[in-house]
N, C-alpha and C positions, 0 to 999 in steps of 0.2 A: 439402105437406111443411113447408112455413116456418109453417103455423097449428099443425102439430100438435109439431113444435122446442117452440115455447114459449119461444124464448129465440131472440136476434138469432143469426143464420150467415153465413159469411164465401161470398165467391162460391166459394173452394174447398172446404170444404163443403159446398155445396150440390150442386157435381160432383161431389166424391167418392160423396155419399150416393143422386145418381142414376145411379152407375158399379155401387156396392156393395150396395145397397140394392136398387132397384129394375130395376136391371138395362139403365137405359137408356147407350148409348155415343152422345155425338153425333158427328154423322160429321166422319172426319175429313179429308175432301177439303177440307172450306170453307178458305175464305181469313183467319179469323179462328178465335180458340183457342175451345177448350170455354170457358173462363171469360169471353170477351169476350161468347159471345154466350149466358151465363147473366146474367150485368150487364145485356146490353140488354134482355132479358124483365124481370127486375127490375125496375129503370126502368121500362117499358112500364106495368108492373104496380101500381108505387108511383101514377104519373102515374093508375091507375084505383083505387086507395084501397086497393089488395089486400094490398100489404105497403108497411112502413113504413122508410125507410133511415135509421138508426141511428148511422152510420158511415159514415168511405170503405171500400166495400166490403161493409156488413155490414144486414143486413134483418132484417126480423121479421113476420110474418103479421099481419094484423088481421082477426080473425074475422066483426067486424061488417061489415065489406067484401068480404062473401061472403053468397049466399044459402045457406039450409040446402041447396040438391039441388047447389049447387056445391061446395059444402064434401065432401058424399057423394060426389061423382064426383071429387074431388081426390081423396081419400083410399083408393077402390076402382076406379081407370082399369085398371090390371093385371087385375083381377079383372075387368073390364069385355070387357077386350080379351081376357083368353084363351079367356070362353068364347063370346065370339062369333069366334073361329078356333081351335077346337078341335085343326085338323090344318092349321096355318099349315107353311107353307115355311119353314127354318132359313135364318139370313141370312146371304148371300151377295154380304158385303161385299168377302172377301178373291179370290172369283171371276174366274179370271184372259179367260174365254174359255175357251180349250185344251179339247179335248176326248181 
């Protein structure tokens, strides 16, 4: 996502656009916010040359810190994932038990 921006994004952009975009919700049981633990992957990430921090707060992809099949699998994981679960279970987060 941050190679194909082109341009630095802020950690609440990068939520938002894996809320809107792509469809991912991180859960929200954890003990820390969507955005804290979009920053630590960041980090994680910058510390492996993957994106580069720009700002407080704010990153940018570097493409040379990526191999070509990683750069492909960043960019088609969706596409990866549905059709290898064609007939996935819809998630059942808000499942209370009860029957």
């Amino acid at each position: 996502m941050l190679v194909d921006a082109r341009r630095p994004l802020t950690i609440a952009e990068i939520v938002a656009r894996l809320r809107w975009d792509h469809g991912v919700v991180l859960d929200r049981r954890q003990k820390v916010s969507a955005g804290q633990r979009v920053a630590d992957m960041a980090r994680y990430q910058a510390r492996l040359g993957r994106v580069r921090r720009v700002g407080r707060g704010r990153y940018i992809g570097v493409p040379a810190g990526m191999s070509r099949s990683m750069r492909w699998r960043s960019r088609n994981w969706k596409l990866l994932h549905d059709r290898d679960r064609p007939h996935a279970v819809p998630d059942c987060t808000d499942f209370d038990g009860a029957a």
